[in-house]
C-alpha positions in Angstrom: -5.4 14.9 10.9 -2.3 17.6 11.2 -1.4 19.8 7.9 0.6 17.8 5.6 4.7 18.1 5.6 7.6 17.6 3.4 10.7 15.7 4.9 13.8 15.6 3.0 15.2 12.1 2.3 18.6 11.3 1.0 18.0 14.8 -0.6 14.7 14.0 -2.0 11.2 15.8 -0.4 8.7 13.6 0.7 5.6 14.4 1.1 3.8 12.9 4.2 1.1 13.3 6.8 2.5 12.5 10.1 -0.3 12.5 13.3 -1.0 11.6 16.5 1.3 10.1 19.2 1.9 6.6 21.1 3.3 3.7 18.6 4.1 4.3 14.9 2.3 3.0 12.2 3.7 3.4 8.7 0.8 3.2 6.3 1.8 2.6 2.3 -0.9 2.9 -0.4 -1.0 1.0 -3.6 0.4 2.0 -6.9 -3.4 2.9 -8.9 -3.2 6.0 -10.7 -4.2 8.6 -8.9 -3.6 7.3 -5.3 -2.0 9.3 -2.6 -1.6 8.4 0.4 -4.1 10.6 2.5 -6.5 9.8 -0.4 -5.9 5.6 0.7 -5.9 5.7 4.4 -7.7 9.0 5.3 -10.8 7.1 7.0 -8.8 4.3 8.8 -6.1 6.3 9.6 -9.2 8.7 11.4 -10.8 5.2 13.1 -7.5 4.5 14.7 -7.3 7.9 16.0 -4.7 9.9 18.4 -3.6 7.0 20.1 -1.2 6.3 17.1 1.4 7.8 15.8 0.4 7.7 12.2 3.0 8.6 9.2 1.5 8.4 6.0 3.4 9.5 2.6 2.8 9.7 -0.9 5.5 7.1 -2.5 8.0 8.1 -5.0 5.8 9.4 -8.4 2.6 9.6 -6.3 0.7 12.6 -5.3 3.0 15.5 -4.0 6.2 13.5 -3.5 8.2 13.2 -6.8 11.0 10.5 -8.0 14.2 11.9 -7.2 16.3 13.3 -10.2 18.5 10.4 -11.9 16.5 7.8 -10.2 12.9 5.8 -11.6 10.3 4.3 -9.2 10.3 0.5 -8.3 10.4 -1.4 -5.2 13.9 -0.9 -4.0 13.3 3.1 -4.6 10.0 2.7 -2.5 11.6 0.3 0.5 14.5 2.8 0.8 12.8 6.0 0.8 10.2 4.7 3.4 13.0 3.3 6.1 14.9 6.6 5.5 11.3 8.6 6.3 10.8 6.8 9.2 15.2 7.7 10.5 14.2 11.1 9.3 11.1 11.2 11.3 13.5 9.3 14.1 11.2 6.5 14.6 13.1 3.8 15.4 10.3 1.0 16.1 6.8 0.7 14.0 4.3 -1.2 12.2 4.0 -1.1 8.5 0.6 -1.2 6.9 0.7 -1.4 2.6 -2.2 -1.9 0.1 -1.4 -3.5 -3.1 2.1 -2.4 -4.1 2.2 -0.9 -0.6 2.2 -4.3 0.8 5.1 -5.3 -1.3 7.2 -2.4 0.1 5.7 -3.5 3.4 7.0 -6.6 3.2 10.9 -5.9 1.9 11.2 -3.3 4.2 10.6 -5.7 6.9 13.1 -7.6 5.3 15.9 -5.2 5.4 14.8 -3.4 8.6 14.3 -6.6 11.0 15.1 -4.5 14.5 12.8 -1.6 13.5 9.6 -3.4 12.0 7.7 -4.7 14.9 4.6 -5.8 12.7 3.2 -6.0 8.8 0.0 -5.6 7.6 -0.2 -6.7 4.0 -3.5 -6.3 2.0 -4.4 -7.2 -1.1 -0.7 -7.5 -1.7 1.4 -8.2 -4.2 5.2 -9.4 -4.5 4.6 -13.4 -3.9 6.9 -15.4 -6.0 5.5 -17.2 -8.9 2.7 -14.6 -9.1 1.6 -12.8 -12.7 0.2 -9.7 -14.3 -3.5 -9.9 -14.1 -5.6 -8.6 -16.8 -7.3 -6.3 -14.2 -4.3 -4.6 -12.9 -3.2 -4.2 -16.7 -6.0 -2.1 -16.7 -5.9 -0.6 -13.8 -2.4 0.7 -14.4 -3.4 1.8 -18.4 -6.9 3.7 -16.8 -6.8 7.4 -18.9 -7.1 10.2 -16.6 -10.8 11.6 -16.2 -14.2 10.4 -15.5 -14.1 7.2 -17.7 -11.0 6.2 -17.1 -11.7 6.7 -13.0 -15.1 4.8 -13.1 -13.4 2.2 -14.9 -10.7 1.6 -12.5 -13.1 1.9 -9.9 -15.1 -0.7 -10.8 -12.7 -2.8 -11.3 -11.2 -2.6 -7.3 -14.4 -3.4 -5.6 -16.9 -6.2 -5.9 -19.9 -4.0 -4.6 -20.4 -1.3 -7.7 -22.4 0.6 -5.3 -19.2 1.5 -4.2 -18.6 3.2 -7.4 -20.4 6.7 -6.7 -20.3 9.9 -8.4 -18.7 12.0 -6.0 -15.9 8.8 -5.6 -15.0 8.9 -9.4 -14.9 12.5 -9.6 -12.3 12.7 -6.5 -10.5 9.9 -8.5 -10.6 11.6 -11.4 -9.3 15.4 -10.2 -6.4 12.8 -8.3 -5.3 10.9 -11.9 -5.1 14.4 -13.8 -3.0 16.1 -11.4 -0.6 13.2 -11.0 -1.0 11.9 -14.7 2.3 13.2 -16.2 4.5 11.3 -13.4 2.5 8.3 -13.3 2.8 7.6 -17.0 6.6 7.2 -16.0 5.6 4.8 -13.7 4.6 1.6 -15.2 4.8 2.4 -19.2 3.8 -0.5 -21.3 4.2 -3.6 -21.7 3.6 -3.7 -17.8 4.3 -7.2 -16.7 8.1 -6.1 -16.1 7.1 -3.7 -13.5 5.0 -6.3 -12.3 7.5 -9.0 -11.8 10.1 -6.4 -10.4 7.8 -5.6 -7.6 8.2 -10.0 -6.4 10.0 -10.6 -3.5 12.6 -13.7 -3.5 12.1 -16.7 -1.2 15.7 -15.3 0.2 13.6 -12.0 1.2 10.5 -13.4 2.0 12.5 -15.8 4.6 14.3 -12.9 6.1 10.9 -11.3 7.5 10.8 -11.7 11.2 8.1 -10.0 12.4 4.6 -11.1 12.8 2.4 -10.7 9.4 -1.0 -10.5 9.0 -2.2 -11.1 5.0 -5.3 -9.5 4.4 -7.3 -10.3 1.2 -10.6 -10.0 -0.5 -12.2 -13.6 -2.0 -13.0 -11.8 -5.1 -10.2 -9.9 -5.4 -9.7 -9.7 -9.2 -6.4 -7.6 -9.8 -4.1 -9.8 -7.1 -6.2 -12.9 -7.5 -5.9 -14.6 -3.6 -4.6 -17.8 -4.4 -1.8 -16.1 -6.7 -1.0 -12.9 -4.2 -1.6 -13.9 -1.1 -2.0 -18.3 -0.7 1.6 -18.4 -2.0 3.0 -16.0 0.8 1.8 -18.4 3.7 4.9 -20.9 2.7 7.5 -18.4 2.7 6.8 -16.2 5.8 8.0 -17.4 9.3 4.7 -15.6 11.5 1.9 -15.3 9.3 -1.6 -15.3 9.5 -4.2 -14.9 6.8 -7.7 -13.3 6.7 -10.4 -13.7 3.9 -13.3 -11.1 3.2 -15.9 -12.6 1.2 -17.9 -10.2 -0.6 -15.0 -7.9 -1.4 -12.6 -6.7 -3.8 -9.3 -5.2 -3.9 -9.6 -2.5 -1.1 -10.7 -4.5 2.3 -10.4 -1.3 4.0 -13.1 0.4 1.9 -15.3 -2.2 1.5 -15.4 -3.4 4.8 -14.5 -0.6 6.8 -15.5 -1.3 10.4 -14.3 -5.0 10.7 -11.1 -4.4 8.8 -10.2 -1.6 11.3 -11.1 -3.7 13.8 -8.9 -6.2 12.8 -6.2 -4.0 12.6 -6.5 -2.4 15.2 -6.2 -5.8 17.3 -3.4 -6.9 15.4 -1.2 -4.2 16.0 -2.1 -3.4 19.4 1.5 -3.7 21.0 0.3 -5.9 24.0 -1.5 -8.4 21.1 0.9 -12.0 21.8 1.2 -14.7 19.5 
C-alpha cells in the first residue's frame, strides 16, 4: 500500500492512505479505541488490490488525524470531513465501505452526497432508528488503554476467542495508548448520548439512493442484528442483507476470504440489480 498522506480539509489535516487506481472506494473504520484506519482495512484493502482506487483515513480523533480546533467529533463532523476528503482528493464518484460507526457515516454520507455515492457497504453498523446502547459497546468504548483493557475489547468483537492472540492484543494495545488522550474526548461517559447521536432519521435513511448492502455477524454482540441491522431493511430503498453465522462484530476479520468476496462482487461497477 503507498506511504500514508495528510490532506488538508476545510483547514483541518487528514490523515489518509490513498492507493491504487480504477474506481474509488472510501473505506471508514469503526469508532473502538485504538482503531485507525490502516489498522481496520489493511488486509482487505490488500485482497482487493491495484485494481481500486482505495482511500482510507483515520476519522476525526482517530489515529493521526485530530478533531479540528473549536469543533468535537460526532457523525455530522465525520460525514463532512469524509465528502470534503474525497473533493479534496477530486473523486467525484465512489463506493463507501464503514464498520461500526463507519457504517453510520457511510450511510449519511450517502444521504447528503446522492450524485457522488455510487454504492454502501454497511457492516456491523450502527445508526438504525429505534436502536440502543449495548452493554458490550459500553464497554468497548470505556476499555483502559493496555494489555487488559485491549484483550478485553477484543474478546468482546469476535465470537471465535482464537481470534484473540498475543501479538493482536499487543498491536491493540500500542494503538489505544498512543491515541488514548483524544479518544477519551470521544465518547466520555455516560455514553448512550453519543450513541443515540450517531442514529440516522427515517428522513435520512429515505434519502439514500444508492444500492446498500448490510453486512452483519449472527452473534454480533455490541450492534445486536435485529437492533442494528433488521431495522435498516424498512427504511432503505435498495438494500440487501447478509448474515455470517459464527461471527462477531468484525465480518471482515473473522471471515476474511468470503467477506472479501462478497465485497468485491458487490461493488464491482458492472454488478446490476
Amino acid at each position: 500500500m503507498t506511504a500514508p498522506r495528510t490532506v488538508a480539509v476545510d483547514g483541518s489535516p487528514v490523515h489518509v492512505l490513498d492507493s491504487g487506481t480504477g474506481p474509488a472506494a472510501l473505506l471508514l473504520h469503526g469508532s473502538g479505541p485504538g482503531t485507525t484506519g490502516s489498522g481496520a482495512w489493511a488486509t482487505t484493502a490488500q485482497a482487493l488490490g491495484p485494481s481500486w482506487r482505495l482511500v482510507v483515513p483515520d476519522q476525526a480523533g482517530f489515529g493521526r488525524t485530530p478533531v479540528p480546533a473549536g469543533a468535537r467529533g460526532g457523525l455530522r463532523l465525520w460525514t463532512e470531513q469524509a465528502a470534503g476528503l474525497m473533493d479534496a482528493l477530486g473523486v467525484g464518484h465512489y463506493a463507501v465501505v464503514g464498520h461500526s460507526m463507519g457504517g453510520a457515516v457511510a450511510l449519511a454520507l450517502a444521504a447528503a452526497r446522492p450524485r457522488q455515492v455510487t454504492r454502501v457497504v454497511a457492516v456491523s453498523t450502527m445508526g438504525a432508528p429505534g436502536a440502543t446502547l449495548s452493554a458490550e459497546l459500553d464497554a468497548v468504548w470505556a476499555a483502559p488503554a493496555g494489555p487488559l483493557g485491549a484483550r478485553d475489547m477484543l474478546s468482546r468483537l469476535v465470537h471465535d476467542q482464537a481470534l484473540v492472540t498475543d501479538s493482536a492484543v499487543e498491536a491493540r494495545a500500542t494503538a489505544m495508548r498512543a491515541g488514548a488522550a483524544t479518544f477519551a474526548s470521544l465518547f466520555p461517559p455516560p455514553r448512550a448520548r453519543w450513541f443515540d447521536a450517531l442514529t440516522l432519521s427515517a428522513r435520512t435513511l429515505a434519502a439514500v439512493r444508492a444500492p446498500v448492502l448490510l453486512v452483519h455477524g449472527a452473534e454480533d454482540r455490541v450492534t445486536p442484528l435485529a437492533t442494528a441491522a433488521q431495522p435498516l431493511l424498512g427504511h432503505l430503498a435498495d438494500v440487501r442483507l447478509h448474515v455470517f453465522g459464527r461471527c462477531g462484530h468484525v465480518p471482515a476479520i473473522e471471515h476474511p476470504y468470503e467477506f472479501r468476496q462478497l465485497l468485491s462482487c458487490f461493488l464491482r461497477p458492472d454488478h446490476r440489480h
